[in-house]
N, C-alpha and C positions, 0 to 999 in steps of 0.2 A: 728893191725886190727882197722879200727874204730869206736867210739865209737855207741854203738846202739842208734836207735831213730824208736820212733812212733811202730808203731802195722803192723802183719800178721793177716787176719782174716783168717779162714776156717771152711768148713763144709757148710752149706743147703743151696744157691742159690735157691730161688724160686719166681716166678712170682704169687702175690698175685691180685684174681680177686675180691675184696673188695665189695659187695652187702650191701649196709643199707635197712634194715626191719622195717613195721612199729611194726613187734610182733614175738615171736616166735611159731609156729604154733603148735599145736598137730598134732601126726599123722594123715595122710591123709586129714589132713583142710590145708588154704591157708592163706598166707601171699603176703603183697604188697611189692615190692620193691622200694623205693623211690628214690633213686640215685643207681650207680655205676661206679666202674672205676680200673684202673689196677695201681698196686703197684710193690715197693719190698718186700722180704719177707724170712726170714731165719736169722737165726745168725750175719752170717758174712757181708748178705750184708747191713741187718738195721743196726747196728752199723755203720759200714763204711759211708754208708752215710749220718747217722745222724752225727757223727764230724767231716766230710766235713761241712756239713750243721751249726753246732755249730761254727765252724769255725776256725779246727786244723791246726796247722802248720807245724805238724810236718810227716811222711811219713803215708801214709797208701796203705797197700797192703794186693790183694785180693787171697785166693788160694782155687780151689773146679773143680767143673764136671759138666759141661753143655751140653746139645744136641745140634745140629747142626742145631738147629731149629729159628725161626722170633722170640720166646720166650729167648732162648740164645743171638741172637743178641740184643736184646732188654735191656738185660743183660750189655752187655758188652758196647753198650752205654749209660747206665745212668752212668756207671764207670767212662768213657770215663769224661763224663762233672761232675762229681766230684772228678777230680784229683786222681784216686786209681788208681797203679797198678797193671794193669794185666797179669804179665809176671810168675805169676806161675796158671795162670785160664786155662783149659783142656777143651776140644772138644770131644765129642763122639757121635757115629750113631748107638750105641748101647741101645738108652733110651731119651728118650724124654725131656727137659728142664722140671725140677717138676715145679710142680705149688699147689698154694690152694684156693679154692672158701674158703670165708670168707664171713660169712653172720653175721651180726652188728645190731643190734638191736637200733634205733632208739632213743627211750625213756633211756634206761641202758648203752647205748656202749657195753654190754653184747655180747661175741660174740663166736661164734661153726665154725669150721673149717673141711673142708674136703681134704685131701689133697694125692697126686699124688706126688706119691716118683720119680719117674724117673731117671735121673742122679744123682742125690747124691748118691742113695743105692750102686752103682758101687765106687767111691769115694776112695782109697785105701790112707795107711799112705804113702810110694811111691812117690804118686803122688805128695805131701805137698813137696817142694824146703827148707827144712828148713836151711839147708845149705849155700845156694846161697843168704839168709837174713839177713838184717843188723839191723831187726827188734829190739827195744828192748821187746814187749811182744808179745808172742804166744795167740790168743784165738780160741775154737776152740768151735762151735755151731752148731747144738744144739745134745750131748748126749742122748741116744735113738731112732733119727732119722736121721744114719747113719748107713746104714746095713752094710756094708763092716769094719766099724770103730768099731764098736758095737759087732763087732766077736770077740769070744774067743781066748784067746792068752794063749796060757800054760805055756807061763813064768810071765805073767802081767797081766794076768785076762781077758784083754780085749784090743785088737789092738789100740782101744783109750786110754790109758793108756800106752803102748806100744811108744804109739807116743808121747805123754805129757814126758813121761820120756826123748823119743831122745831130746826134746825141749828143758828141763832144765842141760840136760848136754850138752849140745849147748850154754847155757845161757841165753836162753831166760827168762823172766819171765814169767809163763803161766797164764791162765784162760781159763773159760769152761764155757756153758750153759746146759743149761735141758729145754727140750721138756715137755708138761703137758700132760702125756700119763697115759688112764688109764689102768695100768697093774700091775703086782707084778714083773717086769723085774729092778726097779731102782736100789736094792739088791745088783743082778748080774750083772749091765751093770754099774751104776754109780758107786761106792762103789772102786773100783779098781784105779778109776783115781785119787782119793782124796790124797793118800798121793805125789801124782805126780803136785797138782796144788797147787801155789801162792792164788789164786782169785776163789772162785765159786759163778756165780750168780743162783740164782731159787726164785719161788714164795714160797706161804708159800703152797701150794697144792702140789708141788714137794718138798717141804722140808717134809711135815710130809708122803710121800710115802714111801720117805727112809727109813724112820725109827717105820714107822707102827703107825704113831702121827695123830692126829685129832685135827690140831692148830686153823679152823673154824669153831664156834661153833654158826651154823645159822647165822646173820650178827656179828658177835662179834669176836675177835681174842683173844682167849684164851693165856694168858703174860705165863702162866707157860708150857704149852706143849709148850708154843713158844720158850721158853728158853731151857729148856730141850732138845728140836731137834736138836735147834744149836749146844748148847756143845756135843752134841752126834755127829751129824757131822765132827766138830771143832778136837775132840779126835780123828779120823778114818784119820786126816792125814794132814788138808789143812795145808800151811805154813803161812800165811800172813791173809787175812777175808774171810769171810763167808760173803757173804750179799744174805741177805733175803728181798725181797722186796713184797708190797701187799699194796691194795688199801689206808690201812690210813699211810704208810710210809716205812721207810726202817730200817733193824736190820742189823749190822754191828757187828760180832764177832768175835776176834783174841785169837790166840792158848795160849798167855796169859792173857788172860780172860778179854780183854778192851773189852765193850760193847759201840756201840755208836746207838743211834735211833735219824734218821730225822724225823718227821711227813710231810707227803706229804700236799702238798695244794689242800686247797679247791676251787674244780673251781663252778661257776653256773650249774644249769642241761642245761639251753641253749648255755653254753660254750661246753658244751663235744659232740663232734659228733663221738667218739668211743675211745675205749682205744687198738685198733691193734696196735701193733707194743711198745708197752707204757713200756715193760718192757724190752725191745734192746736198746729203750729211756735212760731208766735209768738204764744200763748200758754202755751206749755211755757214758752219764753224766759222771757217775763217774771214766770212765777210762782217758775221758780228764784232769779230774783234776790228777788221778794218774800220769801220763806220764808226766803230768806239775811236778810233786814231791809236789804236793799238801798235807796237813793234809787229814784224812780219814773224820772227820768233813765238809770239804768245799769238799769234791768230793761229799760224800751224800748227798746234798744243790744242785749241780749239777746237779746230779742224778733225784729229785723231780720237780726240774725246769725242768729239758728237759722233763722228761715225761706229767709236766702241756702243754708245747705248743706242744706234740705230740698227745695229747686227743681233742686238738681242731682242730683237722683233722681226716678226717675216714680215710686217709690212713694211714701205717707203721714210714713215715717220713716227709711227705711234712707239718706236721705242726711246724717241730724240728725250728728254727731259731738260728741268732744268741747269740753265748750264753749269752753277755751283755742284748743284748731284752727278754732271759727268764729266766732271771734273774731280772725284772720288774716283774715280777708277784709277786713277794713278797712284794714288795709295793701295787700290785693292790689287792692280794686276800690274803684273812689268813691261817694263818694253821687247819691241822686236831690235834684233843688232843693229846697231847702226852701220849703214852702209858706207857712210864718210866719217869714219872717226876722227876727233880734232888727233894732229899730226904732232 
């Protein structure tokens, strides 16, 4: 057989209808909309096309459930002109291409999403070709916002987990994402897939859901529930890191207790036109450097750089670039403190 190469994404295809605001309104008052425009938007397809965009060489392929709609097609040609294959991407007249208005706040990048599950919630393990892939890593985005994947499985917890396991005795190497949902569902929905992944990304708002932690404490990120969450995560299964990513940088932790922290860069407030897409950013980042065999060190460098040139765009990805060009921003701009400084 040979040797694997590059990434399968799967899971939420969504066409993002991206709104910049000058404010976020109280109920029943009015906000102005100052631009708008359509994106991508989901797990599988912002990564994918942000290391297109970085500028991967190596394969990438797409796998998921689209409707039959100008939104699906829409889909399948931006794929189209960023080199992904779509030879395991599904068609159905059962559900509408999902989509999510995305309203972006202006001043903050701060942003609230409303979003239309459609085709994905259909989505089945099934339909994933893991088989017929010569992929070397599985990832699959975003846990939580897969209703079909997200079902109870009575041998595995949960059909996503289910599926993560055929993966790694497949050989894949896996990774997963999480949705920022607010519910008491992470428990029982994420919990099951953990000892089934290589790689989990989430923010620090989905890491302390798992585990009942409160890591933001008003604008502050609290170092010891922040620790704490990890290792507690890190114990429940993962094989390889845990990254934790959020506004002042990235936690990176392995199941033998190497800790590593990037501090994100500091951009101007007139540089950021929104942070969508900013954490698919910096997981694009760091799986290109993975896939390279890179140290975990310079994938997290990675990781902060692509998300600085994805915040200077309101969409998902059109601000991603070359990764040599954003990788200049660390010349141009400094970093945020280090939260762990070496001792």
């Amino acid at each position: 057989m040979p040797e694997r190469s590059g990434i399968l994404a799967a899971g939420n295809w969504i066409v993002d209808h991206l709104k910049v605001i000058d404010l976020w309104p109280s109920q029943d008052a009015l906000a102005i909309i100052q631009s708008e425009t359509n994106g991508n938007g989901g797990s599988p397809f912002n990564v994918l096309i942000d290391l297109s965009r970085l500028g991967a060489d190596f394969p990438l392929q797409a796998a998921g459930m689209i409707g039959t709609d100008s939104a699906g097609d829409w889909i399948l040609d931006a794929c189209r002109q960023n080199r992904i294959d779509l030879s395991s991407m599904h068609r159905t007249d059962a559900a509408p291409t999902s989509y999510t208005d995305v309203m972006s706040v202006a001043t903050t990048g701060r942003r609230t999403f409303f979003h239309q599950r459609g085709a994905n919630a259909l989505l089945q393990g099934s339909d994933i070709e893991l088989e017929s892939s010569s992929a070397k890593l599985f990832h699959l985005g975003y846990l939580l916002l897969l209703d079909s994947l997200d079902a109870a499985s009575p041998t595995f917890g949960t059909k996503s987990a289910e599926l993560l396991r055929r993966a790694s005795e497949l050989g894949f190497v896996t990774s997963a994402d999480v949705v920022s949902e607010e519910s008491d569902r992470y428990r029982r929905i994420v919990f099951p897939a953990l000892r089934h992944l290589d790689l989990l990304f989430m923010n620090e708002f989905e890491a302390g859901r798992m585990v009942d932690s409160k890591i933001r404490v008003g604008d502050a990120i609290d170092r010891d529930a922040l620790m704490s969450t990890a290792e507690a995560l890190v114990k429940a299964g993962i094989r390889q890191w845990l990254i934790i990513h959020f506004p002042e940088g990235i936690l990176a932790l392995s199941p033998g207790g190497k800790k590593l922290f990037q501090p994100s860069l500091k951009l101007p407030l007139e540089r950021i036109k929104g942070a969508t897409g900013a954490g698919d950013a910096v997981t694009a980042g760091v799986l290109f450097g993975y896939l390279g065999g890179l140290p975990m060190e310079t994938c997290l460098l990675y990781g902060v750089c692509a998300a600085a040139a994805c915040m200077q765009h309101p969409s998902a990805s059109d601000g991603v670039l070359p990764l040599l060009k954003c990788l200049e921003f660390v010349d141009e701009f400094s970093f945020q403190p280090n939260l762990f400084p070496p001792s």
